[in-house]
C-alpha positions in Angstrom: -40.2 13.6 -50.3 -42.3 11.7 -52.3 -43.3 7.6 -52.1 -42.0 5.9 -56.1 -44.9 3.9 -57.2 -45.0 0.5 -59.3 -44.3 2.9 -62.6 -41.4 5.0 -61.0 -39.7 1.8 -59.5 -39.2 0.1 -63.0 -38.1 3.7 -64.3 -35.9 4.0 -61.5 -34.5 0.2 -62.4 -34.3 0.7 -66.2 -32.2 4.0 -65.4 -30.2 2.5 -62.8 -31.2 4.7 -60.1 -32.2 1.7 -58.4 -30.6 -1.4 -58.5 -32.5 -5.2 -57.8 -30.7 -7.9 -58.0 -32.2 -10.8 -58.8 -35.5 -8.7 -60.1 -38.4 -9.9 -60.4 -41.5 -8.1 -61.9 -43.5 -10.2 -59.8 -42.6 -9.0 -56.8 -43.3 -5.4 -57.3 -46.0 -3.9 -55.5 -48.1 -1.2 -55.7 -46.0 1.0 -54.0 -43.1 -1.8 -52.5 -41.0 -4.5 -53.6 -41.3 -7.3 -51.5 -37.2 -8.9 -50.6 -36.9 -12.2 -49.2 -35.4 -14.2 -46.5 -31.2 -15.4 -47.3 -30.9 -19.2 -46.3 -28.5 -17.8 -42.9 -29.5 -16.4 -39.4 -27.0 -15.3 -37.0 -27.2 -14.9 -32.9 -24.6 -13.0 -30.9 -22.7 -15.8 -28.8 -23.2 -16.0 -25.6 -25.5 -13.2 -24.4 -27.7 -15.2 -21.9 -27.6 -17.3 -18.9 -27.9 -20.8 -20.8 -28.9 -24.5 -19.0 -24.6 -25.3 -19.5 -24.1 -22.6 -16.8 -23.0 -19.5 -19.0 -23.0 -16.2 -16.8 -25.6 -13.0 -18.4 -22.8 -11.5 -20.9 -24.6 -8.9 -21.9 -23.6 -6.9 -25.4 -21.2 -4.3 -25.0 -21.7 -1.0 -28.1 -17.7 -0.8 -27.6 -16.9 -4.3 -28.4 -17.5 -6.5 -31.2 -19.4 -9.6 -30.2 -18.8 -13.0 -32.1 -21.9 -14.7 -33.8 -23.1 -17.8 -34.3 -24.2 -18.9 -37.9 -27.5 -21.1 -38.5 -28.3 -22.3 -41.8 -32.2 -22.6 -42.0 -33.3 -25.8 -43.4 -36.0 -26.1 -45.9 -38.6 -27.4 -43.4 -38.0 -23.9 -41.6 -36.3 -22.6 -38.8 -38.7 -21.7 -35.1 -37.7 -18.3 -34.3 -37.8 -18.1 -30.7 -39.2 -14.9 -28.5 -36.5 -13.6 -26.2 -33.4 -13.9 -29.0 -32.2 -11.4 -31.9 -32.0 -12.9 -35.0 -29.9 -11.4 -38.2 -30.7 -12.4 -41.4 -29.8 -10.9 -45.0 -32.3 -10.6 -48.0 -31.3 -12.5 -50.9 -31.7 -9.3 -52.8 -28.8 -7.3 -53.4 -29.9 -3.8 -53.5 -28.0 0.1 -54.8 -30.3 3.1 -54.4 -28.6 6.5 -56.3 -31.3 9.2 -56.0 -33.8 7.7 -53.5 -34.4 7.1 -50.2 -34.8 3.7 -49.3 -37.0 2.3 -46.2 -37.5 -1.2 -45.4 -41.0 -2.6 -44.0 -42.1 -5.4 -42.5 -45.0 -7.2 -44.2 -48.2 -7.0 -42.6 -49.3 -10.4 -42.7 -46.0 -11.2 -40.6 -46.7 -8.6 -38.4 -49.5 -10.3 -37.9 -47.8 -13.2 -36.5 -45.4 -11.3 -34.9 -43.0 -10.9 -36.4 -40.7 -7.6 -36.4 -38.1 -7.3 -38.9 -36.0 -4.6 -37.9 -35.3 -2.9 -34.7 -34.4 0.4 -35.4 -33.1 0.7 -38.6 -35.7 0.6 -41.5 -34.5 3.8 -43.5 -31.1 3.5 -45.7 -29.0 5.9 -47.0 -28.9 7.1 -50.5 -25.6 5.5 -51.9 -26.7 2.4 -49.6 -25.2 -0.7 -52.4 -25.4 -4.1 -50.2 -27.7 -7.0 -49.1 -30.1 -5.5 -45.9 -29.5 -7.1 -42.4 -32.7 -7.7 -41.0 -32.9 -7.5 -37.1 -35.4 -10.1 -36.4 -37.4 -10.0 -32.7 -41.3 -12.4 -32.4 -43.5 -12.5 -29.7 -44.3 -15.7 -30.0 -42.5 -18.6 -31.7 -42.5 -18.6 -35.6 -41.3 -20.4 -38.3 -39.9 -19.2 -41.2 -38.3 -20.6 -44.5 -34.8 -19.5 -46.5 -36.3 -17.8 -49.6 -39.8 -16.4 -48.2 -41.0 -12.9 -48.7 -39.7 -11.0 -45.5 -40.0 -7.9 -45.8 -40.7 -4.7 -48.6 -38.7 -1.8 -49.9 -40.2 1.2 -50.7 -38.3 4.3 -51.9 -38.3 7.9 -51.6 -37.7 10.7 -53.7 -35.0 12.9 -52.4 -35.1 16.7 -53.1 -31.2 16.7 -54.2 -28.4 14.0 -54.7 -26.7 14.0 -51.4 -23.4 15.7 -51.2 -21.4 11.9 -49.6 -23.5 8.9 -50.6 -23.2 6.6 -48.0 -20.8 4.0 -50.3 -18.7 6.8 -50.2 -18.1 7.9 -46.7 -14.8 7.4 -45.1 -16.6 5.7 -41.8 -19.4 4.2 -43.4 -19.7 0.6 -41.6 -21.7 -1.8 -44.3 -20.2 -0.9 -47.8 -18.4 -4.6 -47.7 -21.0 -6.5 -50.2 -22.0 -9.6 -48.4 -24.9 -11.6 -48.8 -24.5 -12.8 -44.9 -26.2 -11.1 -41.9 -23.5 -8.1 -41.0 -23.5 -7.7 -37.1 -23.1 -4.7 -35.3 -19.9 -2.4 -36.1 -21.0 0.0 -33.7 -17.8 -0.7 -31.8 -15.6 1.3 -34.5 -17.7 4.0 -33.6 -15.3 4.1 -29.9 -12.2 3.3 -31.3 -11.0 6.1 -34.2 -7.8 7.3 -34.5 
């Protein structure tokens, strides 16, 4: 496999291959397009002892957990440590022949921030808005609209044989531009 640079991303876009939407020249990088932060953040309800008295509920993989939605203002939003935030990019994305891989930005990173958990590389066939799964070790603000985070993509050495829009038990083909929590409770409860 093989990293696209600046030149092979706007191929890739002018072809197709690679869908950006909005694009924006500007945000291109060397080697990355940097995606930005959707004006929503969501928290799984519930999952901690709280000062009301709620009992340690912790999250379950078998069940699906409800979520509460916060709209971040434009004076920002305080990320706290200790609490998983989920956040979509504004960018709606489609990758056809490459791999894409989401990044965290380094001057973020810097701060603390981490904006996904585990899951930074995307399937070929991947067409949707990216949940980020946001963790900081120390409290942060951030601001709907902000650069967040950067794609990169990679060259596969053959289309796949299922893209992932296409799989029967693929869990995020649903185009939203909200936060998608976890469907990994489908994963215990097939026919």
């Amino acid at each position: 496999m093989s990293i696209l640079t600046d030149r092979d991303v706007m191929a890739a876009v002018r072809a197709g291959d690679i869908v950006l939407e909005p694009f924006d020249p500007q945000c291109l990088g060397t080697n990355s397009y940097d995606v930005h932060l959707g004006p929503t953040l969501k928290t799984y309800h519930d999952v901690y002892a709280d000062k009301s008295g709620h009992e340690l509920v912790p999250l379950d993989v078998s069940k699906p957990r409800a979520t509460r939605s916060h709209e971040i203002p434009e004076g920002g939003f305080v990320l706290m440590p200790g609490e998983l935030y989920l956040a979509a990019t504004v960018e709606y994305t489609e990758s056809h022949l490459h791999v894409p891989v989401l990044n965290g930005k380094s001057s973020l990173g810097r701060l603390g921030l981490m904006i996904h958990v585990t899951a930074g590389f995307g399937d070929v066939g991947f067409c949707n808005h990216w949940t980020l799964e946001m963790v900081v070790v120390k409290p942060l603000r951030v601001r709907p609209g902000m650069a967040i985070a950067q794609l990169c993509w990679h060259t596969a050495l053959n289309p796949p044989l299922v893209p992932y829009s296409s799989k029967p038990d693929a869990k995020y083909v649903s185009r939203s531009a909200q936060p998608q929590a976890s469907e990994s409770h489908r994963n215990f409860h097939k026919p």
